[in-house]
C-alpha positions as CSV (number, residue, x, y, z in Angstrom):
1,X,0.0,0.0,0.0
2,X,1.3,3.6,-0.9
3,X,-0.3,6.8,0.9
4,X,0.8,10.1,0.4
5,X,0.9,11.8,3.7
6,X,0.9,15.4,4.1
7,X,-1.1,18.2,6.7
8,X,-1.3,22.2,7.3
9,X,1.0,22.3,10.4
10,X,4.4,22.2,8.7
11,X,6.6,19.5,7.9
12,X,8.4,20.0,11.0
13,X,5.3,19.3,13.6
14,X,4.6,16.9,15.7
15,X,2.1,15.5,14.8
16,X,2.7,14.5,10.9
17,X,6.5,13.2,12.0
18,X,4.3,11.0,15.0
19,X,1.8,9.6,12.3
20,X,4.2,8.9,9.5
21,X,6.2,6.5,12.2
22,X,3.2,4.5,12.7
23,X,1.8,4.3,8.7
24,X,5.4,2.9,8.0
25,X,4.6,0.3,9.7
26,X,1.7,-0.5,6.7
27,X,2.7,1.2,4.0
28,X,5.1,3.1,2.0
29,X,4.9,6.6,2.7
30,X,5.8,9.7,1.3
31,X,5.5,12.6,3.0
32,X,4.6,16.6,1.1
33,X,4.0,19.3,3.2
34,X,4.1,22.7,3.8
35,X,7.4,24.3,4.7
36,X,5.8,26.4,7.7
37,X,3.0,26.3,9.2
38,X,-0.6,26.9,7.1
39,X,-3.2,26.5,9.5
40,X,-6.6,28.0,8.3
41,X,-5.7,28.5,4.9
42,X,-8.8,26.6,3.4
43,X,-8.5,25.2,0.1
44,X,-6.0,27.9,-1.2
45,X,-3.8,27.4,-4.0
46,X,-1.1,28.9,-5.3
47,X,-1.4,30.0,-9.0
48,X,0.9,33.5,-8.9
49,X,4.3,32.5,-7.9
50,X,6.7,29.4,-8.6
51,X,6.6,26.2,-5.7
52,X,9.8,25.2,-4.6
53,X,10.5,21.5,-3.4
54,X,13.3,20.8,-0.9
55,X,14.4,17.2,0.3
56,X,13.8,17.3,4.1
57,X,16.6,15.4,6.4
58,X,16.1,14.1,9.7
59,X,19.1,13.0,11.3
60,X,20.8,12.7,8.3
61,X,18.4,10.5,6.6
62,X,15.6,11.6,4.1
63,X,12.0,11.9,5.2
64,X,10.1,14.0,3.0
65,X,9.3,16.8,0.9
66,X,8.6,20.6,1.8
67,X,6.9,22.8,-0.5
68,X,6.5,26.6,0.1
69,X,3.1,26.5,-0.9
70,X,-0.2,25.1,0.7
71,X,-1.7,21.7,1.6
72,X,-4.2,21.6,-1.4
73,X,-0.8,22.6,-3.2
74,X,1.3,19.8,-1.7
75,X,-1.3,17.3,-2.7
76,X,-1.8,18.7,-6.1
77,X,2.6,18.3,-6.9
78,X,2.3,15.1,-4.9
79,X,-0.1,13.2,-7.6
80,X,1.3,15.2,-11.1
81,X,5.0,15.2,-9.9
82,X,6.3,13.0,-7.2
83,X,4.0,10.2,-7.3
84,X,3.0,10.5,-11.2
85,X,4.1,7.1,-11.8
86,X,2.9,5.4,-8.7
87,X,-0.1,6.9,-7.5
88,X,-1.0,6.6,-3.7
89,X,-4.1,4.0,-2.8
90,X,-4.7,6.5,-0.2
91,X,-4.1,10.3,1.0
92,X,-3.8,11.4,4.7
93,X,-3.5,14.5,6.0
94,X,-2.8,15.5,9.6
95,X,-2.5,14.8,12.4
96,X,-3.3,18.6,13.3
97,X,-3.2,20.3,16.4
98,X,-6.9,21.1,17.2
99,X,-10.2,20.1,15.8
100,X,-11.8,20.3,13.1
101,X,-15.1,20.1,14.0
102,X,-18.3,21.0,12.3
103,X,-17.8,24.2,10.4
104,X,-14.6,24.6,11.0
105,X,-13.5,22.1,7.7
106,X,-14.9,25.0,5.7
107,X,-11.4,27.0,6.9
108,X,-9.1,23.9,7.2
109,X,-6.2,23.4,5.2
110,X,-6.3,19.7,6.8
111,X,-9.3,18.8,5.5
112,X,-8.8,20.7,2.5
113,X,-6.2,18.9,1.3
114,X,-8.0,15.7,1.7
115,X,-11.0,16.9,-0.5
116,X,-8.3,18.0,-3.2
117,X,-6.9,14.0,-2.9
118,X,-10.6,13.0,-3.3
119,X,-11.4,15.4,-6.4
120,X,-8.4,13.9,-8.0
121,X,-9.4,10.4,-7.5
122,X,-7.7,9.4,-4.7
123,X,-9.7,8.4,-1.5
124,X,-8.8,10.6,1.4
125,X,-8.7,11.0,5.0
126,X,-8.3,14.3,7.3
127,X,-6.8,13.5,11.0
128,X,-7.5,16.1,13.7
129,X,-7.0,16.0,17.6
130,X,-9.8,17.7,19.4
131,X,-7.9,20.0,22.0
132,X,-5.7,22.7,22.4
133,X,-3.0,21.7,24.6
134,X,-0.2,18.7,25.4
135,X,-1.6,17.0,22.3
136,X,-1.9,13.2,22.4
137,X,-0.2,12.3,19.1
138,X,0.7,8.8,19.9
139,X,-2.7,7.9,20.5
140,X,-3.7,9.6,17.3
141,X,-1.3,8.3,15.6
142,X,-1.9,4.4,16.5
143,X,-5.7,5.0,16.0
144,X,-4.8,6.4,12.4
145,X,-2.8,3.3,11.8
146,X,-5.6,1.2,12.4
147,X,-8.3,3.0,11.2
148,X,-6.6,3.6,7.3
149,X,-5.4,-0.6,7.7
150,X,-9.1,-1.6,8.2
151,X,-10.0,0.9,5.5
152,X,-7.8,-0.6,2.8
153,X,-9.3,-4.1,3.4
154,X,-12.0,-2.4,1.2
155,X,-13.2,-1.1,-2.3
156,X,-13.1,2.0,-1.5
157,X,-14.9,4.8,-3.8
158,X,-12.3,7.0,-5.0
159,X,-14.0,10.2,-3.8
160,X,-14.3,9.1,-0.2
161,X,-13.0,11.9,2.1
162,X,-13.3,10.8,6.1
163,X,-12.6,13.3,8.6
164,X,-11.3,12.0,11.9
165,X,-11.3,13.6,14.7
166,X,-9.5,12.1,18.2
167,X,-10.3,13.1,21.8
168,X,-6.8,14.5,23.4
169,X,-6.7,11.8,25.6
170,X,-4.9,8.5,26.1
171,X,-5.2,5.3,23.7
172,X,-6.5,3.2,26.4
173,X,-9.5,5.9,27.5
174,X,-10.8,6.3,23.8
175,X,-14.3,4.6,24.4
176,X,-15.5,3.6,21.0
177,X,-16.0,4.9,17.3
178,X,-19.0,7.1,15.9
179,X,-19.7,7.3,12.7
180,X,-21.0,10.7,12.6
181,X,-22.7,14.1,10.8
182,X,-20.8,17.5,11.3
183,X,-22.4,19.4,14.1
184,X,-22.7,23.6,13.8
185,X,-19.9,25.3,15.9
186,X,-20.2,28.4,17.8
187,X,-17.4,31.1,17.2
188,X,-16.8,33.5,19.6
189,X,-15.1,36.1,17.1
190,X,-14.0,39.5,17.7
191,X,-11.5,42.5,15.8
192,X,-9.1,44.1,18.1
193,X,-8.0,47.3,16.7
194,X,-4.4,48.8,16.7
195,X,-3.6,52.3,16.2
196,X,0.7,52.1,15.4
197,X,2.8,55.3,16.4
198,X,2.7,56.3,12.5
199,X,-0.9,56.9,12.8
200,X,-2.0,53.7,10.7
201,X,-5.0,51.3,11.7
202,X,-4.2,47.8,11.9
203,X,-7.1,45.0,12.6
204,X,-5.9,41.7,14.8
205,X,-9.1,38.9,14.5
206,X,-9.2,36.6,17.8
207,X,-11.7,35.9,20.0
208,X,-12.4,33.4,22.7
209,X,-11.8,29.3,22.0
210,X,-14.9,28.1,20.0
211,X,-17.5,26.2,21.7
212,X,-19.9,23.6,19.5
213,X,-23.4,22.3,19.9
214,X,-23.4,18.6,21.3
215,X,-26.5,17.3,19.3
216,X,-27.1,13.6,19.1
217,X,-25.2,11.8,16.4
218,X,-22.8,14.6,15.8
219,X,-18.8,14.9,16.0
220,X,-18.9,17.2,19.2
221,X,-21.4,14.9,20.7
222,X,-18.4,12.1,20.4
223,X,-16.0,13.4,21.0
224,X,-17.8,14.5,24.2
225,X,-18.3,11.4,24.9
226,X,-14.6,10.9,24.5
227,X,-15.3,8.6,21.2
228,X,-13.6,9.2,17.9
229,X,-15.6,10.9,14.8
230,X,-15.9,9.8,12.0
231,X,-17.4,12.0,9.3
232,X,-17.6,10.9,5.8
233,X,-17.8,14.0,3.7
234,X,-19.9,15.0,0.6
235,X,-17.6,16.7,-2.3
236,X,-21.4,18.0,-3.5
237,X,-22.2,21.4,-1.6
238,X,-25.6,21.2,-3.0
239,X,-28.8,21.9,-1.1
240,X,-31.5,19.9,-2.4
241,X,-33.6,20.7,0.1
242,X,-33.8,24.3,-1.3
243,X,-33.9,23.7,-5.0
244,X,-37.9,23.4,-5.5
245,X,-37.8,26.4,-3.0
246,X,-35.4,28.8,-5.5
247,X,-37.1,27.2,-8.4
248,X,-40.2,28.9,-7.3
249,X,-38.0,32.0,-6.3
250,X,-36.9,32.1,-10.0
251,X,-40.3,32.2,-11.4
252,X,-41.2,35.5,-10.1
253,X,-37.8,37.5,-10.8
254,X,-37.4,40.0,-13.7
255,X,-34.5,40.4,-15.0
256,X,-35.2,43.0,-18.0
């Protein structure tokens, strides 16, 4: 089995250099990944500039590439370029440092660049640990392990994107897996506003730590519960729901 591993912490992080340890022990792994950290960045790509890969060392011995662009990017050079003539059975992206829970996968770079693995064919999964603080990797990272073993015992479809999500706590506490639907997080967002000595206005966004809805069969409901999520994600943003509802909408509009 070949999987392409990459994430939007860095190649340099914890978590992905945990992970990769652990999916070596199934598979043959390459690693792409940002350079520096790209939390947030969404699905981003980078279409203005030139990518630069480098050959990442540790202790001496090769372990990756780093590309000075974003994960959709790294995913994107990983299939044309570096793994043009063996393509990966599977794509894995993480482990990140916090969740990504509910809406937040419309901001992450994480789960971005596992929907860009599963728009080019290649099913895809999105590892996340739900905290903020002395981050249990290991545990992630075992779970992972298993989780994309089982997974390849399959036929998968080629646009399945999963995102995982793990409670920051110890292997041996995890209580059980959900199978889940993406709750609605709460943001608790605010602009601070800096006036420099030169007179200029600068805008900072923050805010307090998110909070989500724990609803039943949701992802914050398990990992509540101290369960890992497990979403599987739709690449069609459509609302059928709403269509008869706009088609009736339409009827009435001018537009001469």
């Amino acid at each position: 089995m070949k999987i392409l591993l990459t994430n939007d912490d860095g190649i340099y992080s914890e978590g992905i250099q945990i992970l990769k340890k652990q999916l070596d022990n199934i598979a043959e792994v390459t690693v792409i990944a940002p350079d520096r950290e790209r939390s947030t960045i969404g699905h981003a790509m980078t279409l203005r500039k030139p990518l630069r890969i480098r050959k990442v060392k540790i202790n001496g011995d090769f372990w990756g590439f780093s590309l000075d662009g974003t994960p959709a990017d790294c995913v994107i050079i990983g299939l044309l370029e570096i793994m043009k003539d063996e393509k990966p059975d599977l794509i894995v992206s993480g482990i990140n440092r916090g969740p990504n829970l509910g809406d937040d996968i419309f901001y992450s770079g994480t789960v971005s660049a596992a929907v860009e693995g599963a728009m080019r064919n290649i099913p895809s999964l999105a590892v996340s640990i739900a905290g903020f603080e002395d981050f249990k990797f290991e545990s992630a990272a075992l779970f992972t392990k298993k989780i994309a073993s089982n997974l390849m015992k399959n036929n998968l479809p080629s646009n399945l994107v999963l995102n995982v999500n793990f409670p920051n706590i110890d292997y041996e506490e995890i209580k059980g897996v959900e199978i889940t639907r993406h709750g609605k997080r709460v943001y608790q967002d605010e602009v601070k506003i800096i006036h420099d000595p030169q007179g200029t206005t600068h805008y900072w966004l923050g805010g307090e730590l998110p909070e989500g809805n724990i609803e039943p069969d949701t992802d914050f409901e398990a990992i509540h519960n101290n369960k890992v999520s497990i979403t599987p994600l739709s690449l069609d943003l459509t609302n059928y729901q709403m269509m008869p509802k706009v088609k009736d909408w339409a009827k009435k509009w001018n537009f001469k």
